[in-house]
PAVEXVO-13359 format. One line per field, with one value per atom (N, C-alpha, C): residue in one letter; atom name; x, y, z. Coordinates in Angstrom, 1 decimal. Atoms other than C-alpha are relative to their C-alpha. Last residue first. Example, Ala and Ser with C-alpha at 12.3 -4.5 7.8 and 13.67 -1.06 7.14 Angstrom:
<nodes>
aa	c(s,s,s,a,a,a)
at	c(N,CA,C,N,CA,C)
east	c(-0.9,13.7,-0.8,0.9,12.3,0.9)
north	c(-1.1,-1.1,1.1,-1.2,-4.5,1.2)
up	c(0.0,7.1,0.8,0.0,7.8,0.0)
</nodes>
This chain:
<nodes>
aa	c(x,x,x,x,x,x,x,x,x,x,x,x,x,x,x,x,x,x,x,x,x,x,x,x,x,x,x,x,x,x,x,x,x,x,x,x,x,x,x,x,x,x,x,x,x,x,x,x,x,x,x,x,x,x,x,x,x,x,x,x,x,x,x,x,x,x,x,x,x,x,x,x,x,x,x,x,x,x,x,x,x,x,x,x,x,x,x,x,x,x,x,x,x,x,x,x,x,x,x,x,x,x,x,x,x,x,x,x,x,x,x,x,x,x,x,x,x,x,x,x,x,x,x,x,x,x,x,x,x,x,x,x,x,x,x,x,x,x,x,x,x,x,x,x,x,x,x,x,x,x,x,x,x,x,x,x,x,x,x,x,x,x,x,x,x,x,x,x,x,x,x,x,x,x,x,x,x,x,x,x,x,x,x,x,x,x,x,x,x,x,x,x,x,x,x,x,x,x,x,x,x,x,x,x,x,x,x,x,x,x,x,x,x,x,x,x,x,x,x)
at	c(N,CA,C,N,CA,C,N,CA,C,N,CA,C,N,CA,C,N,CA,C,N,CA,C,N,CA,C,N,CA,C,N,CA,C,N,CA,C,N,CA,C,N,CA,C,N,CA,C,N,CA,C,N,CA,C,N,CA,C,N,CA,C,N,CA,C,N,CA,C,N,CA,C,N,CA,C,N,CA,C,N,CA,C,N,CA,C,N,CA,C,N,CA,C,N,CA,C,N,CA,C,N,CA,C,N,CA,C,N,CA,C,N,CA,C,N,CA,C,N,CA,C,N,CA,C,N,CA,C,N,CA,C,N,CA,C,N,CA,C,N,CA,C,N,CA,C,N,CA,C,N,CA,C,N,CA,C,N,CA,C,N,CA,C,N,CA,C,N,CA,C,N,CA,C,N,CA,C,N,CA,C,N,CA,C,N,CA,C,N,CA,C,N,CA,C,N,CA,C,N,CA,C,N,CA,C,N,CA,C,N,CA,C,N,CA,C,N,CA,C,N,CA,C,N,CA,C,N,CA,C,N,CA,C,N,CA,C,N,CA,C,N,CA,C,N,CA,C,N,CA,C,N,CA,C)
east	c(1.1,105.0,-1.4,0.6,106.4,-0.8,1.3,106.7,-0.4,1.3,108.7,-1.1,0.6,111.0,-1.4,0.5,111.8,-0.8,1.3,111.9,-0.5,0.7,115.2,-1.8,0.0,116.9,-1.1,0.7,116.7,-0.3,1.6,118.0,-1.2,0.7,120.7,-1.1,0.4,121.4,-0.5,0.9,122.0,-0.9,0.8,124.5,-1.4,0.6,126.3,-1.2,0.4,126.9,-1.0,1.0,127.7,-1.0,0.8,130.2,-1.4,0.2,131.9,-1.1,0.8,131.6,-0.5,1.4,133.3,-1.2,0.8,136.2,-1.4,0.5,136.6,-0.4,1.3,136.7,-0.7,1.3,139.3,-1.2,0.6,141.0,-0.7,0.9,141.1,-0.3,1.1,142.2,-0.7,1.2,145.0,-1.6,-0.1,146.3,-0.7,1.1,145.7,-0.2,0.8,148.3,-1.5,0.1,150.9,-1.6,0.0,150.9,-0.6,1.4,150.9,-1.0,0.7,154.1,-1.9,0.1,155.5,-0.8,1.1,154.3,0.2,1.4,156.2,-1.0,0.5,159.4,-1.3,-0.2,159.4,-0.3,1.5,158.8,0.1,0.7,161.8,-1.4,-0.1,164.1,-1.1,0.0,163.5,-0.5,1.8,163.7,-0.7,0.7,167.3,-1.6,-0.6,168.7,-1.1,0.8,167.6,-0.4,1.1,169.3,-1.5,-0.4,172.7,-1.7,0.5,171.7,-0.1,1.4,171.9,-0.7,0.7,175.0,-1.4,-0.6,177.3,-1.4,0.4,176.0,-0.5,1.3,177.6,-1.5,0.4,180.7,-1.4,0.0,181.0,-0.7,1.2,180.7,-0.4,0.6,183.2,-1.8,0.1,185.8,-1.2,0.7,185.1,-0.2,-1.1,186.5,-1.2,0.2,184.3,0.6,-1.3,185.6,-0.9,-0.8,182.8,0.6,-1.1,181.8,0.0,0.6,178.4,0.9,1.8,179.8,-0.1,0.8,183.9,-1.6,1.0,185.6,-0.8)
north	c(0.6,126.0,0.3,1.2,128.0,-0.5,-0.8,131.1,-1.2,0.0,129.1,0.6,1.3,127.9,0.1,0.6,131.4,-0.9,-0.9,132.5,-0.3,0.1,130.1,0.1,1.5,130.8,-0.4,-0.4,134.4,-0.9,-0.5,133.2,0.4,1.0,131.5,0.5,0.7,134.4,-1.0,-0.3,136.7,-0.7,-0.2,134.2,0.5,1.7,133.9,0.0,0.1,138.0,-1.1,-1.1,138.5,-0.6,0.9,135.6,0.5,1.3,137.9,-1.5,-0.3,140.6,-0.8,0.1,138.9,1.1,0.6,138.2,-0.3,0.6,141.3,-1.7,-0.2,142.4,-0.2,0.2,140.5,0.4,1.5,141.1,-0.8,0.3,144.8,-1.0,-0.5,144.3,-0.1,0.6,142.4,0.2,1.2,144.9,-1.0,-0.4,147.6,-0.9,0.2,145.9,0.5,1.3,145.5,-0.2,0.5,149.3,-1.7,-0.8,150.4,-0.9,0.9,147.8,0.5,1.6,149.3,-0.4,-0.6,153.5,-1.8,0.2,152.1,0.4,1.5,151.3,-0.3,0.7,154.4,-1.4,0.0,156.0,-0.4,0.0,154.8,0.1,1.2,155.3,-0.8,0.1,159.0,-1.8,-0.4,159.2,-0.2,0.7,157.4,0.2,1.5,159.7,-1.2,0.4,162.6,-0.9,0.3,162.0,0.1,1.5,160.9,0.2,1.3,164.3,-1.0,-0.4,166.7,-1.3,0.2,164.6,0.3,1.2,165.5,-0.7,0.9,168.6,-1.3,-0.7,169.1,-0.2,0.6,167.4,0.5,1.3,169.4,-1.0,-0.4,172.9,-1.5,0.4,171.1,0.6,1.2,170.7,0.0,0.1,174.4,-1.7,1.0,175.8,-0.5,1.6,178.7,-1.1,1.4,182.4,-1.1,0.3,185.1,-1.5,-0.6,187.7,-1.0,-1.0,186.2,0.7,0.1,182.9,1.5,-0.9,183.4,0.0,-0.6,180.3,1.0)
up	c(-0.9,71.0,0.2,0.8,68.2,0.5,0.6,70.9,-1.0,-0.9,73.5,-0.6,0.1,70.4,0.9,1.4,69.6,0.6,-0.2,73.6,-1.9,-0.8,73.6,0.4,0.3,70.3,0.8,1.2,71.7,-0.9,-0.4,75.0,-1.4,-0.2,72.9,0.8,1.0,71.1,0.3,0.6,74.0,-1.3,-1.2,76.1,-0.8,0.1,72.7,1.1,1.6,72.6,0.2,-0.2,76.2,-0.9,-0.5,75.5,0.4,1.0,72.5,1.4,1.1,74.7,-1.1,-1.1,77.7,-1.0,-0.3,75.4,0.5,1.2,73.8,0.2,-0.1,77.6,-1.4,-0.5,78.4,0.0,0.3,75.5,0.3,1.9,75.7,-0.1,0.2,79.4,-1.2,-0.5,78.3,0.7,1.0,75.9,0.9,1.0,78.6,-1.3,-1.0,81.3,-1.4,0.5,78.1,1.1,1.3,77.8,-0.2,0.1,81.7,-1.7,-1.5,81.9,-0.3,0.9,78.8,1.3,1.0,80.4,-0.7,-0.7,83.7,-1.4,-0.9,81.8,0.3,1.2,79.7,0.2,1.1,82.6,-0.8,-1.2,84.9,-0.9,0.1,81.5,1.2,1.2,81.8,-0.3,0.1,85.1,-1.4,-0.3,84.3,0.6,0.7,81.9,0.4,1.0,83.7,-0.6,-0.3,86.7,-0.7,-0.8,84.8,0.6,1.0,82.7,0.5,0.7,85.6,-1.1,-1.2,87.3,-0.8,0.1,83.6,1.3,1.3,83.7,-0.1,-0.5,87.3,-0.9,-1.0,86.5,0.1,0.7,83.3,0.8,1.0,85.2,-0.6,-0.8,88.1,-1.0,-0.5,85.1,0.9,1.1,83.8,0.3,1.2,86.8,-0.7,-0.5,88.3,-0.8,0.9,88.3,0.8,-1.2,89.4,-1.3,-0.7,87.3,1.2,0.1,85.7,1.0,0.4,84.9,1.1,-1.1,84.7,-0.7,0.8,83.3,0.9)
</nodes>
C-alpha cells in the first residue's frame, strides 16, 4: 500500500491499528472503572450527610423543646 509515496504492507498498517485501539480499549475501561468507584464514593457521602442532617435536625428540636419548658417555668 503506498501512504504518501512510500510502500508499507498493509499487514503492519492493521497491526498498528490494531495496538492503537488495544490501548484505547483499556484507558477506556481504566475510567469507567475509576468514574464506578468515584460514583459509589459520592452515594455514601450523600448518606452520610443526610444522616448528619437528619441528627442536626433532632439535636435542634430538643433544644427548642428544652428552652420551651425553661420559659413555662
Amino acid at each position: 500500500m503506498l501512504v504518501f509515496g512510500v510502500d508499507i504492507p498493509l499487514v503492519e498498517i492493521i497491526f498498528a491499528f490494531g495496538i492503537i485501539i488495544f490501548v484505547l480499549l483499556v484507558e477506556s475501561l481504566i475510567l469507567v472503572s475509576l468514574q464506578i468507584r468515584q460514583n459509589t464514593k459520592l452515594k455514601k457521602l450523600a448518606e452520610l450527610i443526610e444522616k448528619m442532617s437528619g441528627t442536626l435536625l433532632e439535636i435542634k428540636r430538643a433544644e427548642i423543646d428544652e428552652l420551651d419548658k425553661l420559659r413555662r417555668k
